[in-house]
C-alpha positions as CSV (number, residue, x, y, z in Angstrom):
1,X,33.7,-91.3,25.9
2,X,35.5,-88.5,23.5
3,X,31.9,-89.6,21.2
4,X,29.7,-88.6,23.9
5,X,31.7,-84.9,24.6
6,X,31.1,-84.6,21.4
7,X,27.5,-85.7,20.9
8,X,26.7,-83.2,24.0
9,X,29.0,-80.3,22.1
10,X,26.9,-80.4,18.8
11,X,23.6,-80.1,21.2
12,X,25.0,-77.6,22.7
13,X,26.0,-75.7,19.3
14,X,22.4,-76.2,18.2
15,X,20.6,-75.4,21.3
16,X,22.6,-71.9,20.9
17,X,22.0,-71.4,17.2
18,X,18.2,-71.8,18.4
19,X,18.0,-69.5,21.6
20,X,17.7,-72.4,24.0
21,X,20.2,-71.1,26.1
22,X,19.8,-73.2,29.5
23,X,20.1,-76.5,27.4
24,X,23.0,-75.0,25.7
25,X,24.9,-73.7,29.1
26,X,24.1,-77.7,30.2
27,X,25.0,-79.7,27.5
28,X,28.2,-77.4,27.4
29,X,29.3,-78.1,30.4
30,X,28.6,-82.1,30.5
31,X,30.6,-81.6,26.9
32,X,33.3,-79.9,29.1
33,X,33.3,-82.3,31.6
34,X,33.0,-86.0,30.0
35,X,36.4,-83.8,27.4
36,X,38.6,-84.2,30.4
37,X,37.3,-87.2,31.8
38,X,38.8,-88.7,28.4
39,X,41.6,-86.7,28.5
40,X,42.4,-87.7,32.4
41,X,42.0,-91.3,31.3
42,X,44.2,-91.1,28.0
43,X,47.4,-89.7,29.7
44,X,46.7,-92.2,32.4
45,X,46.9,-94.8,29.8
46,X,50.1,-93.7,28.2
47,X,51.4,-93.5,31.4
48,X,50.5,-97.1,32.3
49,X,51.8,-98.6,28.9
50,X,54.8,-96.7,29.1
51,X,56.0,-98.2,32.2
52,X,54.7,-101.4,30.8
53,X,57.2,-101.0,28.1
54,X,60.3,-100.9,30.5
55,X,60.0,-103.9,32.7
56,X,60.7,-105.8,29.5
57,X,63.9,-107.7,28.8
């Protein structure tokens, strides 16, 4: 998922270099929102193991 942010941040950094500024403001934001969709998911992870970790003799 942290591929795809960054697949739709480098179309966004093109689109802007190129004047395509609607496809830019887009892909931005889908960049933006898949980024904390990972980062949601990662400290829910750590979370997860960590209290895996304990129940263990």
């Amino acid at each position: 998922m942290l591929y795809y942010a960054l697949v739709f941040f480098i179309i966004a950094v093109i689109a802007g270099v190129f004047g395509f500024l609607g496809i830019a403001a887009a892909a931005a934001g889908i960049a933006k929102i898949l980024f904390f969709i990972f980062l949601v998911l990662f400290i829910v992870s750590l979370i997860m193991c960590m209290a895996g970790r304990r129940r263990l003799p």
